[in-house]
C-alpha positions, 0 to 999 in steps of 0.5 A: 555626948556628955554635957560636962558642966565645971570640972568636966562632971556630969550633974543629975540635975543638969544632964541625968534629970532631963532624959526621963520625962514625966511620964516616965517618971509616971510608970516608974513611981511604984518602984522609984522616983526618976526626978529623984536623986537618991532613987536613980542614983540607988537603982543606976544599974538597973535603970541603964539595964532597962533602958538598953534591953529596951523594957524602959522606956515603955514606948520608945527606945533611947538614943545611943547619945542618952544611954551613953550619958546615963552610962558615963553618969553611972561610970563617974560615980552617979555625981550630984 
């Protein structure tokens, strides 16, 4: 479930940031930056797309818990 910081929000920083680990990040830097704000914010669509079809990440599929929080983050309009 979503880890609401004040104001009930999620936070990239604090709750988007943390699912991607650095080698994630580390196969995905040809196309965008995970640990950067404007870049996940910019392709969220097509992140949450990837993560659900299973294409990303590469070794091993994401809890439902993850995909459900990117999803909420994505829904709530990909706050700061």
């Amino acid at each position: 479930m979503a880890s609401p910081g004040e104001g009930g929000e999620l936070s990239f920083e604090r709750d988007i940031k943390p699912l991607f680990r650095p080698s994630d990040r580390d196969a995905m830097m040809s196309a965008f930056d995970l640990f950067d704000y404007a870049d996940v914010a910019d392709n969220a669509d097509a992140i949450v797309g990837a993560v659900r079809s299973g294409q990303m990440p590469c070794d091993e599929p994401w809890p439902d818990s993850q995909v459900d929080k990117l999803q909420q983050w994505i829904d709530a309009g990909t706050p700061a």
